[in-house]
KEKE-3310 file (N, C-alpha, C; in steps of 0.2 Angstrom, whole numbers, plus 5000, padded with zeros to 4 digits):
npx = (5880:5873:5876:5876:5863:5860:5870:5865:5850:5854:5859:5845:5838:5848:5846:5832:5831:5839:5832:5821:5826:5828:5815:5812:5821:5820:5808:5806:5815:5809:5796:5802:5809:5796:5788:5799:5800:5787:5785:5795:5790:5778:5770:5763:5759:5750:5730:5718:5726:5733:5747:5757:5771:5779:5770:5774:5780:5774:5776:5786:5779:5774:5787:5796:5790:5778:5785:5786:5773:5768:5779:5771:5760:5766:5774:5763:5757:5766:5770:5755:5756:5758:5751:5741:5725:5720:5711:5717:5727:5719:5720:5729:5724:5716:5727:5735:5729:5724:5736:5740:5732:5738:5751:5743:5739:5750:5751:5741:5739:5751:5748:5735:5732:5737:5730:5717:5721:5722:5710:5703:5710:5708:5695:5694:5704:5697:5684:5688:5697:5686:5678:5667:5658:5650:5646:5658:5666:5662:5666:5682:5683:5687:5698:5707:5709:5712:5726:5732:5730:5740:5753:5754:5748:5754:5768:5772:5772:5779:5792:5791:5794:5806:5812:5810:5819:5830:5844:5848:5837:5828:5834:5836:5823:5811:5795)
npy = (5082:5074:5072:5083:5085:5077:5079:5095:5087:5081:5090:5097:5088:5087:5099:5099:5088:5098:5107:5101:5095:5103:5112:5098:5099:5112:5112:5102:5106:5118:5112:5106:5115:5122:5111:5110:5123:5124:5112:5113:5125:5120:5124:5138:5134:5126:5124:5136:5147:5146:5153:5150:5152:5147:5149:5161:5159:5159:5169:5167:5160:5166:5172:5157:5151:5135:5125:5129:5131:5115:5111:5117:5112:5098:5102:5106:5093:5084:5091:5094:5080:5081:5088:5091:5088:5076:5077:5087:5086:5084:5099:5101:5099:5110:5121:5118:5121:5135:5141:5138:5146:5159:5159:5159:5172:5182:5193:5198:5203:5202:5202:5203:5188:5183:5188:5183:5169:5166:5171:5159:5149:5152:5146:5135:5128:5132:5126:5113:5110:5115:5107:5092:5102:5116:5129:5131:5133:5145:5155:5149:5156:5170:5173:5164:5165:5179:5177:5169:5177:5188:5183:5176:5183:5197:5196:5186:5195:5205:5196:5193:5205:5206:5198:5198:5207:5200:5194:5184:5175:5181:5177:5164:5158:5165:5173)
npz = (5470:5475:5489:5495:5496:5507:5515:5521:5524:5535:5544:5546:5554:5563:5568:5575:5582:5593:5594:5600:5612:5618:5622:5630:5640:5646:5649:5659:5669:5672:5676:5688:5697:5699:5705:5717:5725:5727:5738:5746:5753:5759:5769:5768:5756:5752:5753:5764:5762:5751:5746:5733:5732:5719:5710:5704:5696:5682:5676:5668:5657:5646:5637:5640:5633:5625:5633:5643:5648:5648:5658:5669:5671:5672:5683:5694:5696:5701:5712:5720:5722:5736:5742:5756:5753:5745:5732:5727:5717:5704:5701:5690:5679:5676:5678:5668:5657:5659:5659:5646:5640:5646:5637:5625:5626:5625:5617:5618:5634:5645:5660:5659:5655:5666:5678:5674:5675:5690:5693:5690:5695:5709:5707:5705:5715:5726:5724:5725:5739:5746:5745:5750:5754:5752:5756:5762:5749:5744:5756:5756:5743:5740:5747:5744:5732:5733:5736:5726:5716:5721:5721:5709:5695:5699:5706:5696:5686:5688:5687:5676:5667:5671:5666:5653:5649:5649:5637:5636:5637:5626:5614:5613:5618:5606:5606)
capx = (5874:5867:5880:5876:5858:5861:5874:5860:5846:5856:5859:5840:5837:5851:5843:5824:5835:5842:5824:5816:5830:5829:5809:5810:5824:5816:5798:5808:5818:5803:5794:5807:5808:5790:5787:5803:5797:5779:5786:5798:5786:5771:5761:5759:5758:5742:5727:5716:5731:5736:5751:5761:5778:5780:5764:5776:5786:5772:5780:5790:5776:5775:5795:5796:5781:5776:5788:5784:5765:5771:5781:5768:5756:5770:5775:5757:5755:5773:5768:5752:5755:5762:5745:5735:5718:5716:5707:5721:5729:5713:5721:5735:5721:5716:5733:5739:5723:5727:5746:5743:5729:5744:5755:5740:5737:5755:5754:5736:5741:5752:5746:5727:5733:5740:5723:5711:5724:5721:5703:5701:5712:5707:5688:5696:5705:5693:5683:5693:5699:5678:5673:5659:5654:5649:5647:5665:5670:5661:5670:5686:5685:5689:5705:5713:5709:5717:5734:5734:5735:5745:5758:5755:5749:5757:5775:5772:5771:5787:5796:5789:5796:5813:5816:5810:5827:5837:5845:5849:5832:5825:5837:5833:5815:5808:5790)
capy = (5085:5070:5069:5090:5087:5072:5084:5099:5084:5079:5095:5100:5084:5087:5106:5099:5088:5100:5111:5095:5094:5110:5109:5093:5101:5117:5108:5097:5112:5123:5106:5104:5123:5122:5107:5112:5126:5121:5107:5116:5130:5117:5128:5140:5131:5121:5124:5143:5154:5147:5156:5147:5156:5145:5152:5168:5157:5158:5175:5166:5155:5173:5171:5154:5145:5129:5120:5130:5125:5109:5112:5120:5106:5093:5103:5105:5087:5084:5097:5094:5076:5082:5093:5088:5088:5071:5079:5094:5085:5088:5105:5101:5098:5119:5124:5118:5124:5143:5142:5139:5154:5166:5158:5163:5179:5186:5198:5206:5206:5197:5203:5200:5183:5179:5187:5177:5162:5169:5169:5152:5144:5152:5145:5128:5126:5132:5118:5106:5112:5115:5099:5093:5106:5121:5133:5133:5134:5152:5159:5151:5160:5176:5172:5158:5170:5182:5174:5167:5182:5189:5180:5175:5192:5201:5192:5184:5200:5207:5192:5193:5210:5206:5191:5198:5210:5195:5196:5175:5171:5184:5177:5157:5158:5172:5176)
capz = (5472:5481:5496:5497:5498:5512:5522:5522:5526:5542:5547:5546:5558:5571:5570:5575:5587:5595:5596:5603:5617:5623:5624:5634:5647:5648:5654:5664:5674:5675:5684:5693:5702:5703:5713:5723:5727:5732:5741:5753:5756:5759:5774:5764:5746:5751:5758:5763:5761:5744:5742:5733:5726:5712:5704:5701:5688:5676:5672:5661:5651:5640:5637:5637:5628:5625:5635:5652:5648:5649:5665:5673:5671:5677:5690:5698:5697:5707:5720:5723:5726:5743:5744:5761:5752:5741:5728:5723:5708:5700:5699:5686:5672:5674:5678:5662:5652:5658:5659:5640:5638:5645:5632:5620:5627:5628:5613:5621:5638:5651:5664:5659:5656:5672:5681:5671:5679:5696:5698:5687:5697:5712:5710:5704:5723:5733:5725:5728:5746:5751:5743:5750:5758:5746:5761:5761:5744:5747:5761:5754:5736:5740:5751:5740:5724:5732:5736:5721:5712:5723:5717:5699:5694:5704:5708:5689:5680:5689:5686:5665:5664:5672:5663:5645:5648:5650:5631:5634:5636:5622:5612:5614:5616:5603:5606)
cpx = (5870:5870:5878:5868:5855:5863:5866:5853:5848:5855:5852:5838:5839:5848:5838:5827:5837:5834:5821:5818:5829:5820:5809:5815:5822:5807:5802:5810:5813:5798:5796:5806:5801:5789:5794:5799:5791:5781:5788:5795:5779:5767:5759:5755:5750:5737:5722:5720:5731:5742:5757:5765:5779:5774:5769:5780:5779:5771:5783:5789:5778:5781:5796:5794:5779:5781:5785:5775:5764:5774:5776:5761:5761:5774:5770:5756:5761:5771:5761:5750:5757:5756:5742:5725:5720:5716:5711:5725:5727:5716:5726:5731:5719:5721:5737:5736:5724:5733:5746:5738:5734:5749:5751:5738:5743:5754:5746:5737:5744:5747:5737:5727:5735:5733:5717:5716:5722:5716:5700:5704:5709:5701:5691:5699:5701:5686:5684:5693:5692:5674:5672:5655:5653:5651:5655:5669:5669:5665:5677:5690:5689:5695:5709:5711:5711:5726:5736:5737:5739:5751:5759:5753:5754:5767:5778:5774:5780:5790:5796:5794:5806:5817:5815:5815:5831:5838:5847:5841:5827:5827:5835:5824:5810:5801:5787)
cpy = (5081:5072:5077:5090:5082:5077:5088:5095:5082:5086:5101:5096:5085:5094:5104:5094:5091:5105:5107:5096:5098:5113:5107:5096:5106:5116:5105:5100:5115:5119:5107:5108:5121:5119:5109:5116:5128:5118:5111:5123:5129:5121:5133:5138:5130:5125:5132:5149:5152:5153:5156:5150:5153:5148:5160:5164:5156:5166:5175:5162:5161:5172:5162:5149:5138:5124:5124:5129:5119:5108:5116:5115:5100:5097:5104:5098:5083:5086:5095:5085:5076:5088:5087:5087:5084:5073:5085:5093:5085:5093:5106:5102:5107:5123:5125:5122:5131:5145:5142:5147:5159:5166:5161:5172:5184:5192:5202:5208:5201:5198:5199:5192:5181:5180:5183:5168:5163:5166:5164:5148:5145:5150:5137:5123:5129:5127:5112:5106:5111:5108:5095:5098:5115:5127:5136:5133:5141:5155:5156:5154:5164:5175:5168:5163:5175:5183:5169:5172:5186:5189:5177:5181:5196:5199:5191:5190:5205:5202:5191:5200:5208:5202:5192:5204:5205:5191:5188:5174:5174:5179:5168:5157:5165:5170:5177)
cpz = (5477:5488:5498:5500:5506:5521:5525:5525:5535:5546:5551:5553:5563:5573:5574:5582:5595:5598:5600:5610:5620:5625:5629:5641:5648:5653:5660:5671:5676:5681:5689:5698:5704:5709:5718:5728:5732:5737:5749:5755:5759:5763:5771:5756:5745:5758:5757:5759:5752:5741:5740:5729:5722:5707:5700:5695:5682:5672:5667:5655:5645:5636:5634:5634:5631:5629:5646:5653:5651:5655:5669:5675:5675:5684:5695:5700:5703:5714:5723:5725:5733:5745:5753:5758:5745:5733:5721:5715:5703:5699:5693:5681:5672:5675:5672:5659:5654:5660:5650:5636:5641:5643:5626:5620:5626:5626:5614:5627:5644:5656:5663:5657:5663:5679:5679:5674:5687:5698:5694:5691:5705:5713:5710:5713:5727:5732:5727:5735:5750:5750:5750:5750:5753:5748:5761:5758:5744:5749:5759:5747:5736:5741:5747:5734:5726:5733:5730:5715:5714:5720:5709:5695:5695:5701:5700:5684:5680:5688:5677:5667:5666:5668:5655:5644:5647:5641:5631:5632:5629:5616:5608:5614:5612:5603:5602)
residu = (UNK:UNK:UNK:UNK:UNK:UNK:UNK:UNK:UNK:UNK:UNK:UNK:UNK:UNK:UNK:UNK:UNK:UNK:UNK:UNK:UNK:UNK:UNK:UNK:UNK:UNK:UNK:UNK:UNK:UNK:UNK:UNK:UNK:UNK:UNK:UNK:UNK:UNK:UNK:UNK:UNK:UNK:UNK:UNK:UNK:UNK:UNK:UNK:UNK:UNK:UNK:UNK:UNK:UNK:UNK:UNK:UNK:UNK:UNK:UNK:UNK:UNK:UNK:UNK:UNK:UNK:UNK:UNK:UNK:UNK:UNK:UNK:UNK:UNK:UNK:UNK:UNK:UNK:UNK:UNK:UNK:UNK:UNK:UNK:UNK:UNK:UNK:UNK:UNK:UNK:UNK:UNK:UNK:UNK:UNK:UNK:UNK:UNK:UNK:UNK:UNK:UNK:UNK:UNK:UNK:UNK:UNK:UNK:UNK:UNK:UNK:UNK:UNK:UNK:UNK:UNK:UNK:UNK:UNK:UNK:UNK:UNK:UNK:UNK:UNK:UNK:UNK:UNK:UNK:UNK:UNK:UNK:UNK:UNK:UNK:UNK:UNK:UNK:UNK:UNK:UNK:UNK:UNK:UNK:UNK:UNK:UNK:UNK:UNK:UNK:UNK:UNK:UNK:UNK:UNK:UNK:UNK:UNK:UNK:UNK:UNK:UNK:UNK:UNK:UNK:UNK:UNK:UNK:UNK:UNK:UNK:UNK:UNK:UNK:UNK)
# end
């Protein structure tokens, strides 16, 4: 009886094990892409336009939880060290904070998660961006809020719905 309930105790481990690892590489890949992403797209990424195509991968926070939260706070901090404006990796601390509000939102509404990410973040850079100068945290709200949602809205919600067909990832990350 003991060696069965030893067996059965390993195998609860290497289970939580196995959970733990797939976590820690699912954050680390989703980083990964991100900062790519940013990086090799930099004139757009940084800056007025803000239209950085990696915001569309937070389509798949819904999908794949707690670890693309995670990846999406360490891939802002990767990419926007390569930001021209100082100040911008400030933005990884509100990145994460509503990359995880559209993990809590999934089951009222992606999408209204992904816009509530949109125009939080797009006040977030365009203070950053205008700093000092207030004047032109103003004139560049509108603009960086809406190339922001452009593609996290937008790009994100098509990339949610593609990707909650895909019966690997339904399968591995339940919701």
């Amino acid at each position: 009886m003991t060696s069965t309930r030893s067996a059965l105790e390993i195998t609860v481990s290497e289970e939580k094990q196995v959970k733990r690892t797939v976590v820690v590489a699912t954050a680390a890949v989703y980083a990964a892409m991100y900062a790519g992403i940013t990086i090799a797209l930099g004139p757009i990424s940084y800056g007025g336009l803000n239209f950085r195509v990696a915001n569309a991968l937070l389509g798949l926070v819904p999908i794949l939880g707690w670890p693309a939260v995670i990846g999406q706070g360490l891939g802002v901090v990767l990419a926007n060290a390569y930001s021209p404006y100082s100040l911008d990796t400030l933005n990884a601390i509100p990145s994460f904070a509503f990359a995880w509000l559209i993990w809590k939102l999934r089951k009222v509404g992606v999408f209204l998660g992904l816009t509530i990410y949109s125009v939080a973040l797009g006040t977030s850079v365009s203070l950053v961006i205008g700093y000092p100068n207030f004047d032109l945290v103003y004139s560049l709200l509108p603009l960086v809020t809406l190339g922001i949602f452009v593609v996290t809205a937008v790009l994100g919600y098509i990339l949610y719905k593609a990707a909650g067909r895909s019966e690997v990832l339904r399968r591995r990350y339940q919701t």
